[in-house]
C-alpha positions, 0 to 999 in steps of 0.5 A, spaced: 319 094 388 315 098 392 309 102 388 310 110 388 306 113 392 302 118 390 301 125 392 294 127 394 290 123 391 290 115 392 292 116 400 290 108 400 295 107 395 300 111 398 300 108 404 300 101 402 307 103 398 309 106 405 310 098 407 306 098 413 300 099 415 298 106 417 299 109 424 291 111 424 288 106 420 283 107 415 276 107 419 273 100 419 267 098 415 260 101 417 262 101 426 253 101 427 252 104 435 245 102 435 242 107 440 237 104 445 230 108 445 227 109 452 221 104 454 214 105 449 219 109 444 221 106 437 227 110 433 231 108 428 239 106 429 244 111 428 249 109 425 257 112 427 264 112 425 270 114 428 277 115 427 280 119 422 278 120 414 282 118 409 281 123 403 283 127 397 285 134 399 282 140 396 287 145 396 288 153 394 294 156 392 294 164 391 299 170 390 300 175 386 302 173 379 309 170 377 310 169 384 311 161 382 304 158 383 303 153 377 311 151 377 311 149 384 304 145 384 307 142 377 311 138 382 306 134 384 306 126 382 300 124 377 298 131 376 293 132 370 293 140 369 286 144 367 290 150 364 285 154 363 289 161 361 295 157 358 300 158 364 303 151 363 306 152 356 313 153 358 312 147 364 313 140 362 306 136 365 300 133 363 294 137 361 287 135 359 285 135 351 280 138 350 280 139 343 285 134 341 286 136 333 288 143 336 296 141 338 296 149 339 291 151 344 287 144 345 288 144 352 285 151 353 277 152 354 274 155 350 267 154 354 264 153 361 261 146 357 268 144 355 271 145 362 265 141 365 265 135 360 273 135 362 272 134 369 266 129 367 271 125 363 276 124 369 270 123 374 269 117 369 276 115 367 280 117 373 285 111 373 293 114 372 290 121 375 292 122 382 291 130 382 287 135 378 290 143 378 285 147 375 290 154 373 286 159 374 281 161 378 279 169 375 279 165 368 273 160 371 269 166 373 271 168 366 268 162 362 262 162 368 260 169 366 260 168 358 256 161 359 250 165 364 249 170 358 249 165 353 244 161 358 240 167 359 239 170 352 231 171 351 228 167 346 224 171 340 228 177 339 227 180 346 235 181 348 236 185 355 240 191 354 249 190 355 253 184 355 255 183 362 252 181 369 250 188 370 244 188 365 241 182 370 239 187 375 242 190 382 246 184 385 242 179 381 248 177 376 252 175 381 248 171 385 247 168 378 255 167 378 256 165 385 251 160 384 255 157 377 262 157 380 259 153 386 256 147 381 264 147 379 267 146 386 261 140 387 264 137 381 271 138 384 268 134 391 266 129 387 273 127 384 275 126 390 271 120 392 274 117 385 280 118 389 283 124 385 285 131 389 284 137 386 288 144 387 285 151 384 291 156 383 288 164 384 291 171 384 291 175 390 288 181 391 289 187 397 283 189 400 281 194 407 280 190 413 275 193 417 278 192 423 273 194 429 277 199 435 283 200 431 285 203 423 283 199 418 289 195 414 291 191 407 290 184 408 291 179 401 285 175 399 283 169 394 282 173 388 274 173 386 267 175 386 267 179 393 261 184 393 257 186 399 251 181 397 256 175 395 263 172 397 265 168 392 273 168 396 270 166 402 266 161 400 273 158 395 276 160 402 272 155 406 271 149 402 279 148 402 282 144 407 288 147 405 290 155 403 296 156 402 299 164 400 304 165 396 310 170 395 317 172 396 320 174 401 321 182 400 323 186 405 324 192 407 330 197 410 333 204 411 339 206 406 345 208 409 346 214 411 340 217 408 333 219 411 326 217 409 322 211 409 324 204 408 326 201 400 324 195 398 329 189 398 327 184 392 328 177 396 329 171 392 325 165 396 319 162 395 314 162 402 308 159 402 304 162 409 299 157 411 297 160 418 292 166 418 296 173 419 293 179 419 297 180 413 294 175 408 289 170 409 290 162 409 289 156 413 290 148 414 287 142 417 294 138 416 300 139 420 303 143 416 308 149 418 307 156 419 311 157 413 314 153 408 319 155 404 318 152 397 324 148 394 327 149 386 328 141 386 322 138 388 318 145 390 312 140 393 316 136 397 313 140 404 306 136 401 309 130 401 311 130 408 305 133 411 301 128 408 307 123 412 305 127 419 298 126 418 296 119 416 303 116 419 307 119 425 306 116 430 306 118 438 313 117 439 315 121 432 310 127 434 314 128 441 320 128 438 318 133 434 314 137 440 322 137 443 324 140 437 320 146 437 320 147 444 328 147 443 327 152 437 322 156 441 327 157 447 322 158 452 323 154 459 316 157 462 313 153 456 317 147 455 315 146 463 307 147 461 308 143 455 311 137 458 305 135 463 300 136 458 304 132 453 305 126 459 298 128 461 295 126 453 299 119 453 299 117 446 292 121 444 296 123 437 289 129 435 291 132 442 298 130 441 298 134 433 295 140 435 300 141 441 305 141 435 301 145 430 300 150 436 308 150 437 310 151 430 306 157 430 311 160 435 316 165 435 323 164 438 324 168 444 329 173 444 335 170 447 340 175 452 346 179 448 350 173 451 346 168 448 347 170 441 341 175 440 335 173 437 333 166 435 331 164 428 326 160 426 328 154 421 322 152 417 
């Protein structure tokens, strides 16, 4: 019987429980280039290696709160939460003790060193864990503060005025701050080479995009530190390689027979958007879809088949789906173009994935009245 494959962890082990070996295989052993230096000149070999890497992902998933977050990375297959807020209560999963006598509130944090010598425990012992969720971001920030200001206190009775960051100085606590979380996010890297993902969960926060030559407009963002001097949400933003927005899908629409403006419509769905918009930010360096529409069974199943396109799609399997878009796109101009550049790349499966990224993130067109009207996008 074959083993279970893991999530994002263990991506080794998962495609060895596929039964074959993977499409892309794991690149060899040190592939040492020597280059040959010029007559009378002497530098050392470089080394090189090619293919794609194999690794871990390192994911963010935010939104608003109570828009489904912690339920839905709870799906994942080995997952051990850091709950650091205690939003997993009411979910059955792993959580780290980190006071095993407290049955109550163990699994909950109460200091920066608590949640560094948890991560240090798994960096040790990592056998059984394929993904690490850390449940909140806000509250690492939360633990980070207290510990900088217990850090910091002067010695010999000189205490500087206030208990906050404010009382470093302009700009100086929060550099203190960002400097903090970021130690957090190498510790994070360094559970990957153990073979162990990690996914942070954060809030959403709306702030002014300052959009140059036009008014400026609402945009979603990480919730975390984001001042002028420091960025800790942009920094989050670019260490993941997946970001992932999450919300329903509310809408809006004119009440019959009344003027004004349009209500609010409560949707019930979960979407997680991967694709940046100018209504939200996210990204990812898998093949994933523009949007994801989150399942109630198995609601991070949309993982498991990202993984599936990355590492073992093969050329065939990816045209196929490069037909499937264009059929859903309903544009024959485009589906022209996209045919010789198809033909032209072979089996090159990066130019190949980015053809079919490229598709995923377009629209249908809008079809003639005697075509049914305006084509739907199916996720």
């Amino acid at each position: 019987m074959s083993k279970k494959p893991q999530d994002i962890g263990d991506l080794a082990a998962r495609a060895e429980a596929m039964g074959s070996a993977p499409v892309v295989p794991p690149p060899p052993p040190a592939d040492v280039a020597a280059s040959t230096p010029p007559p009378g000149q002497t530098r050392p070999a470089i080394a090189t290696r090619g293919g794609r890497i194999f690794k871990p992902r390192r994911i963010v998933v935010y939104g608003e709160p109570g828009s489904g977050k912690t339920t839905c990375v709870a799906d994942i297959d080995n997952v051990l939460f850091f709950d650091l807020n205690n939003g997993s209560e009411m979910l059955d999963v792993r959580r780290y003790a980190f006071r095993p006598d407290d049955q109550l509130r163990g699994h909950v944090p109460n200091t920066w060193d608590d949640l560094m010598n948890g991560i240090r425990a798994v960096y040790k012992n990592p056998a059984g864990i394929g993904t690490v969720v850390v449940d909140l971001w806000t509250d690492v920030e939360r633990l980070a503060v207290d510990h900088i200001i217990q850090r910091d206190a002067p010695a010999e009775g000189r205490v500087k005025s206030g208990n906050s960051l404010e009382r470093y100085g302009y700009g100086a606590g929060k550099q203190a701050l960002y400097d903090q979380c970021r130690e957090i996010l190498g510790a994070f890297d360094k559970l990957t080479t153990k073979g162990v993902a990690v996914v942070v969960i954060a809030h959403s926060i709306v702030v002014k995009k300052n959009n140059p030559g036009a008014p400026d407009y609402d945009h979603h963002v990480i919730q975390a530190l984001d001042v002028k001097e420091v960025s800790m949400s942009r920094h989050l933003f670019g260490w993941a390689d997946e970001v992932a927005y999450m919300h329903f899908d509310d809408k809006t629409a004119k009440v019959s027979g009344k003027r004004g403006p349009e209500k609010g419509i409560t949707g019930t769905q979960r979407i997680l958007e991967f694709d940046h918009s100018a209504a939200w930010d996210a990204k990812a360096r898998l093949p994933m879809p523009k949007q994801v529409k989150v399942a109630s069974a198995r609601p991070w199943q949309f993982m498991r088949e990202a993984l599936h396109r990355a590492y073992r799609m093969t050329p065939a399997e990816i045209r196929q789906e490069i037909l499937d878009e264009l059929t859903r796109i309903g544009d024959p101009e485009l589906a022209a173009k996209v045919d010789i550049a198809v033909a032209e790349v072979g089996d090159n499966i990066d130019r190949l994935t980015a053809y079919m990224q490229e598709l995923r993130r377009r629209d249908a067109v809008e079809q003639s009245d005697d075509g049914g009207g305006e084509a739907k996008d199916e996720i």
